[in-house]
C-alpha positions as CSV (number, residue, x, y, z in Angstrom):
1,X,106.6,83.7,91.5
2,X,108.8,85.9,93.5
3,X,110.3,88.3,90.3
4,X,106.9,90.2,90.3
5,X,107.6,91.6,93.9
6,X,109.2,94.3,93.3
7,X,109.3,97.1,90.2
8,X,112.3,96.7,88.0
9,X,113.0,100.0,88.8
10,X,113.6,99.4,92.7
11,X,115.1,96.3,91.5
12,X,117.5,97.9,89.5
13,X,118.6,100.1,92.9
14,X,117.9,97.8,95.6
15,X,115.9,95.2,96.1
16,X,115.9,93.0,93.4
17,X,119.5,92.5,94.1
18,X,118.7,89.8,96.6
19,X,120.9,86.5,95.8
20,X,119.0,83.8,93.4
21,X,120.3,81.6,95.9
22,X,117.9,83.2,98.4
23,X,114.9,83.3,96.6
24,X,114.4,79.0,95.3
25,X,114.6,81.3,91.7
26,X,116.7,77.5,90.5
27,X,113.8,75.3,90.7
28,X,110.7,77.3,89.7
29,X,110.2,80.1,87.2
30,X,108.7,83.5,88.0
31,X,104.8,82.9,87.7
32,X,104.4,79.3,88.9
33,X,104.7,76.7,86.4
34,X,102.0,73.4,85.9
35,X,104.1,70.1,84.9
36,X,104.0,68.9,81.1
37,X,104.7,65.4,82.9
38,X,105.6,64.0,86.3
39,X,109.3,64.2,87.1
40,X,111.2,61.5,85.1
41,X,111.9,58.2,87.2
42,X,113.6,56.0,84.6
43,X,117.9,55.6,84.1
44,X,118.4,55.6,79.9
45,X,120.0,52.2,79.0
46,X,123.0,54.1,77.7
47,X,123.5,55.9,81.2
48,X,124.0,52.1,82.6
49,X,126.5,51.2,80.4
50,X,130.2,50.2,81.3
51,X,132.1,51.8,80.2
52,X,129.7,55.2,80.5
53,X,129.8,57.2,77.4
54,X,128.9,60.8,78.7
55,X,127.6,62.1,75.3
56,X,125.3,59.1,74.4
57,X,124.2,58.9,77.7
58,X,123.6,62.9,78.4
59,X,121.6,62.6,74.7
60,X,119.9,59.5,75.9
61,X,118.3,61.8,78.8
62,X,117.7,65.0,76.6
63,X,115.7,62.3,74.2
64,X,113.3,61.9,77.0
65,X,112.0,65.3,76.6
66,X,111.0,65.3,72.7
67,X,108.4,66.2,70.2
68,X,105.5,68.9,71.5
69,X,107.0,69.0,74.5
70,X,110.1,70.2,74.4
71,X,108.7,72.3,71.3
72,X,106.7,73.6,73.5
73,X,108.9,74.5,76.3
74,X,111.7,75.7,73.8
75,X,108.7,78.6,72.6
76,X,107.7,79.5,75.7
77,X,111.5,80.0,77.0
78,X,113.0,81.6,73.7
79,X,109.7,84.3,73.7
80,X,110.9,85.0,77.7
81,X,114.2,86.7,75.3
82,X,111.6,89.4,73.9
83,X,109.5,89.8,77.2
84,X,112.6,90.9,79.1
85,X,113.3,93.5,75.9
86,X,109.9,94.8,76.1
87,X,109.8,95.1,79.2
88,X,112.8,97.0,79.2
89,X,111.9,99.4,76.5
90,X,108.5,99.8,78.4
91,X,109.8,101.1,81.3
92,X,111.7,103.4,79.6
93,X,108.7,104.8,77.7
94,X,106.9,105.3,81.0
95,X,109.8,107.3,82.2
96,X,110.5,109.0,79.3
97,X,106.2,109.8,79.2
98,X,106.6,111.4,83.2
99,X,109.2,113.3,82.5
100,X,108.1,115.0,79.1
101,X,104.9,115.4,80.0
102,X,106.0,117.0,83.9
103,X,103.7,114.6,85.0
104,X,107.2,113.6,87.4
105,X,107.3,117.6,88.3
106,X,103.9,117.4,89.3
107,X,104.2,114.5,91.5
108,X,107.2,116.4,93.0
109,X,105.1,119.2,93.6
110,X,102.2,117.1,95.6
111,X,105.2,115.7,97.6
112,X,106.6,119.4,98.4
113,X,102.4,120.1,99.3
114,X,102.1,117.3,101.5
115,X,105.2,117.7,103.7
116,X,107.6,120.6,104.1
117,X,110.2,117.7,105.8
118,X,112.4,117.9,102.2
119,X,113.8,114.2,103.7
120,X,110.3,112.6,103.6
121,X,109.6,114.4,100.1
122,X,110.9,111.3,98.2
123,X,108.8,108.4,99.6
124,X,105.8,110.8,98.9
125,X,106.9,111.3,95.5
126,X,107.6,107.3,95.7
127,X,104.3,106.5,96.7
128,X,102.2,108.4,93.6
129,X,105.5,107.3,91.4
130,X,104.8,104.0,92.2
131,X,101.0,103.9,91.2
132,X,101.5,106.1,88.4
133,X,103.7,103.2,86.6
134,X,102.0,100.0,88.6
135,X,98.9,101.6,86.4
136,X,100.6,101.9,83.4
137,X,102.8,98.7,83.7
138,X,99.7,96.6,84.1
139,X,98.4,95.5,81.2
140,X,101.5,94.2,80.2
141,X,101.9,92.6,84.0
142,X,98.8,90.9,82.9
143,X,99.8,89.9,79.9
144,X,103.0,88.3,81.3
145,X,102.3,86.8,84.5
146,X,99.1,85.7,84.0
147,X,97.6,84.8,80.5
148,X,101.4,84.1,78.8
149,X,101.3,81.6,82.0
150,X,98.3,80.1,81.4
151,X,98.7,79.9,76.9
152,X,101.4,77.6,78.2
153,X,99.3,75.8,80.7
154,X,102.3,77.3,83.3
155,X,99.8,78.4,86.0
156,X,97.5,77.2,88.7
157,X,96.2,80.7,89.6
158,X,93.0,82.0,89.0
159,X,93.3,85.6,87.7
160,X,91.8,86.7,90.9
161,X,94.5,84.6,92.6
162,X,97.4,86.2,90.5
163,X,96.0,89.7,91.5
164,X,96.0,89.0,94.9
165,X,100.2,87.6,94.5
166,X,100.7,91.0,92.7
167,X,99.0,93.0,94.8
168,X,101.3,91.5,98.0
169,X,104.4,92.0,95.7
170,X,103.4,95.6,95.1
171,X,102.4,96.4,99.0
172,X,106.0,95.0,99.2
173,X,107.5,97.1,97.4
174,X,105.6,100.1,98.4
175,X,106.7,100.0,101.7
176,X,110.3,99.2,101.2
177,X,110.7,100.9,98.4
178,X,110.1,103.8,100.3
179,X,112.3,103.1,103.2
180,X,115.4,102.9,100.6
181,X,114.8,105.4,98.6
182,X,114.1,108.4,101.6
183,X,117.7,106.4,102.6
184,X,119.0,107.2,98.9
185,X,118.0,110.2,98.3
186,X,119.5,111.2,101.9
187,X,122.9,110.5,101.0
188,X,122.4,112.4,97.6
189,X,121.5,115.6,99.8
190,X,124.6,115.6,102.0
191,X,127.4,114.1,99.9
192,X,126.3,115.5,96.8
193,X,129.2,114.2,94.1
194,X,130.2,111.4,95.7
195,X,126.7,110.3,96.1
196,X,127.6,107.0,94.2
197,X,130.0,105.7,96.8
198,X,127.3,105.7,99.8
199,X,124.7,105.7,97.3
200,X,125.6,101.9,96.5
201,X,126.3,101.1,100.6
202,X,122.1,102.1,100.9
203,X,121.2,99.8,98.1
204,X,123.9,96.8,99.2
205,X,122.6,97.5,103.0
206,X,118.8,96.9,101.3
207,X,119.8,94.2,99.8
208,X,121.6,92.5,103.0
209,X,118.6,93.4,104.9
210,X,116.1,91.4,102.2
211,X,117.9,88.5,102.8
212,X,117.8,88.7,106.2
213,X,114.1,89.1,106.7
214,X,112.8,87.3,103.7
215,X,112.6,84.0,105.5
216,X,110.7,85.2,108.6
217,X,108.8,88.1,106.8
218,X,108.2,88.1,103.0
219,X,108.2,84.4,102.2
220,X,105.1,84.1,104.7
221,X,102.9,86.4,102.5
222,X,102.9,84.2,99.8
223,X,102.6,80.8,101.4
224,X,102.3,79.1,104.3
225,X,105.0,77.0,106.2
226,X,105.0,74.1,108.3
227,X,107.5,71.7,109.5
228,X,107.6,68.5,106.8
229,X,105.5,65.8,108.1
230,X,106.8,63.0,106.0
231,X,109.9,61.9,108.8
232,X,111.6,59.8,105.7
233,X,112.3,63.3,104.1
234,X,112.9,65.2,107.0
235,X,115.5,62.8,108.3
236,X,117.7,62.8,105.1
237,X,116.9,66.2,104.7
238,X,118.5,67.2,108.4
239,X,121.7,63.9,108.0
240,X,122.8,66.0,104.9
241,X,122.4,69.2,106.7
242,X,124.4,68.3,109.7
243,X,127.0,66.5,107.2
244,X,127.6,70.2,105.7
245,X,127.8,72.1,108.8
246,X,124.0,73.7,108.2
247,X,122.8,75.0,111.4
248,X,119.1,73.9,110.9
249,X,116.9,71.6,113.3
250,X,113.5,71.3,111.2
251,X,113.1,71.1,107.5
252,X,109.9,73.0,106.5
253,X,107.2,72.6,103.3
254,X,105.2,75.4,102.0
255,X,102.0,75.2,100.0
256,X,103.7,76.1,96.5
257,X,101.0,74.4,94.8
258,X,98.0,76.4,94.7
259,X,100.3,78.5,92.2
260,X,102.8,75.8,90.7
261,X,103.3,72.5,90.0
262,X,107.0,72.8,89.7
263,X,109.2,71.1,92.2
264,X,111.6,74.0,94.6
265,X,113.6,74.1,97.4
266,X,115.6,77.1,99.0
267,X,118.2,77.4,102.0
268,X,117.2,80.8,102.9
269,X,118.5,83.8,104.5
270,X,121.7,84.0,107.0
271,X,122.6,85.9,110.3
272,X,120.8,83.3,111.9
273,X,117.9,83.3,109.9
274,X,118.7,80.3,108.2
275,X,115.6,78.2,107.3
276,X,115.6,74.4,105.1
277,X,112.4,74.7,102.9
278,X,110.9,72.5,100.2
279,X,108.1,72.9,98.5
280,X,104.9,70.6,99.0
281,X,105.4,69.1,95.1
282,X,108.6,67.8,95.9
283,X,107.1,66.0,98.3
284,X,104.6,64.5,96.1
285,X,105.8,64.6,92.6
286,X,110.2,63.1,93.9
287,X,111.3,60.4,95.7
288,X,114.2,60.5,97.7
289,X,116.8,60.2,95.6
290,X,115.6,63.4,93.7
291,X,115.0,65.2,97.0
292,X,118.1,64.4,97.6
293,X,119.5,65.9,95.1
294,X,117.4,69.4,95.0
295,X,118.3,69.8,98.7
296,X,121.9,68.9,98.6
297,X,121.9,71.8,95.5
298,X,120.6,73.9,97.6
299,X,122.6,73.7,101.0
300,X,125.5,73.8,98.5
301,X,124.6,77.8,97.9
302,X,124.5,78.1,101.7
303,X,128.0,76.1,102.1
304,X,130.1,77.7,99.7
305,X,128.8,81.5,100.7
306,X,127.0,82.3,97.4
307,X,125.1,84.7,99.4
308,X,127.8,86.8,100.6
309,X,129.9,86.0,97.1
310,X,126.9,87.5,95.3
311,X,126.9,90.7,97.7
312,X,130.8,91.0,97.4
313,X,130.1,91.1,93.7
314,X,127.3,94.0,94.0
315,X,129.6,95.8,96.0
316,X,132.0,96.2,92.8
317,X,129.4,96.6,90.5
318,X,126.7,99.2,92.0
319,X,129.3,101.9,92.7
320,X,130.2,101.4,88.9
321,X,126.6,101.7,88.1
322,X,125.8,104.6,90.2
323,X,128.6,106.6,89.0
324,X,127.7,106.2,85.5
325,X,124.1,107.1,86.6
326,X,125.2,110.3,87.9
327,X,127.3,110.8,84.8
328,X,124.6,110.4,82.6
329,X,122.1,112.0,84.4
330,X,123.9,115.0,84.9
331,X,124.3,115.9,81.0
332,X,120.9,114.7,80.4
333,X,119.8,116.8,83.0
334,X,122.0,119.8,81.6
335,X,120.3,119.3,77.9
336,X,116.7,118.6,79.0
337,X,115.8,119.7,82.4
338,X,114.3,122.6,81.8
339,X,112.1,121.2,80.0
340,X,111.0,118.1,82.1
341,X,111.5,120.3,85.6
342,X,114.0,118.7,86.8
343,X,116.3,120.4,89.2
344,X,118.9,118.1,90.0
345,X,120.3,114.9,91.0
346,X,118.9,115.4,94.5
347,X,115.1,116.3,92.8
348,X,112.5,113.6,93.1
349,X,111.4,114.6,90.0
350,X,114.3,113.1,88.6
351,X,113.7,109.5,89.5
352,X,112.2,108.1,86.7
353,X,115.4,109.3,84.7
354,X,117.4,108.2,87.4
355,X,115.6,104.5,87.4
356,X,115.8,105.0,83.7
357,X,119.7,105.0,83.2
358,X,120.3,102.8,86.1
359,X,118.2,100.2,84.4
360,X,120.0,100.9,81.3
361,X,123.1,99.5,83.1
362,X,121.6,96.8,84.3
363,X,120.0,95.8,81.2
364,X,123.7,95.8,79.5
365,X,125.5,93.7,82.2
366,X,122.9,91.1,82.1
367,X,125.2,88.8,80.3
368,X,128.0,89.7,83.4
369,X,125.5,89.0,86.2
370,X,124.1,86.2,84.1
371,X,127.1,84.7,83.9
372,X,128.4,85.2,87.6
373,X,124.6,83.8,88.9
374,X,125.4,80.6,86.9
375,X,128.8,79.6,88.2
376,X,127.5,79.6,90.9
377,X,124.4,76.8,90.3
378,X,126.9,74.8,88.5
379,X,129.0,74.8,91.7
380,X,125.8,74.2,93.5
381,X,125.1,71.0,91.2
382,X,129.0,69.6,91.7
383,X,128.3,70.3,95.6
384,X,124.9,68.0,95.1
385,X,126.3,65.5,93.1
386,X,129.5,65.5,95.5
387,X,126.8,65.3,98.7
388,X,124.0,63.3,97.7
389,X,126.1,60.7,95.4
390,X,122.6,61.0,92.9
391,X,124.1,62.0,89.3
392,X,120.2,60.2,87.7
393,X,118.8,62.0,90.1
394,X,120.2,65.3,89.4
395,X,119.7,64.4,85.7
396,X,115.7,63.6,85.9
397,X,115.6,66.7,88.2
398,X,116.8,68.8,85.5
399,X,114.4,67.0,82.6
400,X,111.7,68.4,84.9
401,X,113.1,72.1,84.6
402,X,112.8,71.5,81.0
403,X,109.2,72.1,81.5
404,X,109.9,75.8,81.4
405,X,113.4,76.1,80.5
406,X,115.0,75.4,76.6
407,X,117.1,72.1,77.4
408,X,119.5,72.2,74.7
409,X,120.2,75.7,73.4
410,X,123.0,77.1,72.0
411,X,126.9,78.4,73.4
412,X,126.3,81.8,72.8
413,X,122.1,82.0,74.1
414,X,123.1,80.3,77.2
415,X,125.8,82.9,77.7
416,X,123.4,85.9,77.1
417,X,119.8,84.4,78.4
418,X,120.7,81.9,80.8
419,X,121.3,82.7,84.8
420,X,121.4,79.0,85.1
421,X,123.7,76.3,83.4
422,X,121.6,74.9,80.5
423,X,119.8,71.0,81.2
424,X,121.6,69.9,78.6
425,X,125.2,71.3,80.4
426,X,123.6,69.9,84.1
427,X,123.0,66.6,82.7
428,X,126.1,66.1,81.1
429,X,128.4,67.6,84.5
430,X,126.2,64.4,86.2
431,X,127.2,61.9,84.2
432,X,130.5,62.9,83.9
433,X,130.5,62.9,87.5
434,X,128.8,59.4,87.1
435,X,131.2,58.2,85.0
436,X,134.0,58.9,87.4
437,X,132.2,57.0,90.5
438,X,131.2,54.1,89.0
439,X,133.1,51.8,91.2
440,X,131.9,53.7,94.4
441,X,127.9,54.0,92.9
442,X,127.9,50.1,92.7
443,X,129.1,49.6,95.9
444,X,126.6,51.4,97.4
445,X,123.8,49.6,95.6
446,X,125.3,46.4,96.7
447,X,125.0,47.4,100.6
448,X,121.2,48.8,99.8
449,X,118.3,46.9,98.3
450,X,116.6,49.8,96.7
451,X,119.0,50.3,93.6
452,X,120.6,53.3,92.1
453,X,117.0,55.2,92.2
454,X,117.0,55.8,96.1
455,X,120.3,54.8,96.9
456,X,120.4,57.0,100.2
457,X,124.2,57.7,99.9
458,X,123.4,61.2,101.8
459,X,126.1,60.5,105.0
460,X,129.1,60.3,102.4
């Protein structure tokens, strides 16, 4: 729901650098997603076996999802592969169409007409930028987030609902869009050369400052929170926060239904921002043992720092990808300015060229962030299992993302496509980790009459 927020432009300079571990992107997909089935309550024969036999019993789980279902969620996954191309490609035709038809001069020109203050001059070129490709970009918006959704019966949302959500994203966007790039544009002024240095400390301090407010601020737009009324929940919830040092007093649900069926959860924000949240189909689609698990995955991201890992990691790569922006830019600039009226690097004009290679970057590293995002959920899902002591929990947890997500696919796609380990990967790392606690699993069923479903092993 939340990747519409902001243009993939912005994204690729600012604000779409905000951690996935901030943004509950590991449970839900982007437009909201309606469940092929309810989450999966039964253990496989083969995952009760002594002995456990990790392959048959990992198979034994993937056989659960089967026939036109998982047919169904393997197509609507694999075509996700050509949507971000497209969408690629289609923002750099829109840029490529401002710029050779001066439509980007033009804009430049208003901006220059409306304000003489040169450092105001981008977020009024921003502002007309932003509509000019919002109108543009549309149809294909549409297309993605709403009717793709809905051929795949992925959507609660009525199309007047989804244009409301897209409309909040892009008011979002709007504003701080414009606060980061009149910020951006700034530091291009006065350092001039070494712009990509500071340039990359504006987009990082953007970023930062996302994460920090997103809890309080943006989250609200979208859905309303209250503290979780179910006291079962919220007491497990809070024992497995204060086990792992999580400075939370009140676990809170928001209303992700009226746009999803899909089960989330998120630890969000940091500098004392910190809020628990799950959504209100955990609550009535898991039982505790799978809450459980999707919280303990979750404080795990806020345990071992993935937040500030991430931002350490965009440190080192947005000065590289600045610096090859201005390298690029500059001979592009050299061999076509004249024609598209651009001046210079410090020229609003320039921006959609500017979004253009940045983007390019971007769209070349996914593999490299792609990579780095999923280390870090499969070290989330080893802190869960290591937390909550729920490896068939975590496993049916994952079935359920196999509503929207290819289970089993192959080395080389999960290395390119995937941000997130694979189910088939997740469900195998739990019943390894299953097959190594055997001993201590049985003991706790012994000391608990509910069995291995809702063993409530969350004080370990």
């Amino acid at each position: 729901m939340r990747s519409h927020l902001f243009h993939a432009h912005l994204a690729a300079a600012a604000l779409a650098l905000l951690p996935t571990a901030a943004r509950a992107a590991d449970e839900a997909p982007a437009a909201g997603v309606k469940p092929i089935k309810l989450i999966y309550r039964d253990i496989p024969p083969e995952a009760q076996e002594t002995p456990l036999d990790v392959n048959k019993a990992t198979r034994a789980y993937l056989n659960f999802v089967s026939g036109p279902a998982r047919e169904k969620s393997d197509a609507y996954f694999e075509g996700g592969y050509w949507i971000q191309l497209w969408n690629f490609l289609i923002n750099l035709g829109i840029a490529f169409l401002l710029l050779q038809s001066r439509f980007s001069s033009r804009m430049r020109a208003n901006a220059e007409r409306v304000t003489k203050a040169r450092w105001l001059q981008p977020a009024v070129y921003w502002v007309q930028y932003f509509l000019a490709v919002g109108v543009l970009s549309l149809p294909f918006d549409i297309y993605v987030g709403y009717f793709r959704e809905h051929q795949y019966d992925l959507s609660n949302l009525t199309f007047a609902g989804w244009l409301g959500e897209h409309g909040k994203g892009a008011l979002i966007g709007l504003i701080l869009g414009s606060l980061a790039l009149t910020a951006l544009y700034a530091v291009i002024r006065k350092v001039q050369s070494n712009w990509w240095i500071w340039g990359a400390g504006v987009a990082l301090a953007f970023a930062i400052f996302g994460a920090v407010i997103g809890p309080s601020f943006l989250e609200p737009v979208f859905n309303k929170f209250k503290p979780v009324q179910n006291q079962e929940v919220r007491e497990h919830v809070l024992r497995l926060a204060r086990a792992n040092g999580i400075p939370a007093t009140d676990v809170y649900e928001f209303d992700a239904s009226k746009q999803t069926d899909s089960v989330s959860a998120h630890v969000s924000g940091f500098l004392g921002t910190t809020q628990i949240s799950l959504n209100d189909n955990l609550l009535k689609r898991c039982n505790i043992a799978q809450i459980e698990s999707v919280m303990a995955h979750e404080m795990g991201h806020y345990v071992l720092n993935h937040v500030l890992k991430f931002m350490f990691f965009m440190a080192l790569i947005l000065p590289l990808t600045f610096a090859l922006a201005q390298w690029a830019f500059r001979r592009l600039v050299a061999a076509r300015g004249e024609k598209w009226d651009v001046r210079g690097l410090d020229d609003p004009a320039g921006m959609p060229l500017l979004f253009a290679v940045i983007s390019t970057v971007f769209f070349v590293l996914t593999p490299v962030l792609n990579s780095m995002t999923r280390q870090q959920e499969m070290e989330a899902d080893q802190f869960a299992l290591n937390s909550a002591y729920q490896p068939d929990a975590e496993a049916q947890v994952d079935l359920a993302l196999g509503e929207y997500r290819k289970l089993d696919p192959g080395p080389l796609e999960e290395i390119f496509f995937y941000d997130h380990p694979s189910g088939r990967v997740r469900i195998e790392t739990a019943m390894r980790w299953k097959a190594e606690h055997l001993q201590e699993l049985r003991a706790l069923q012994t000391t608990t009459p509910t069995g291995p479903a809702t063993t409530d092993a969350s004080v370990r």
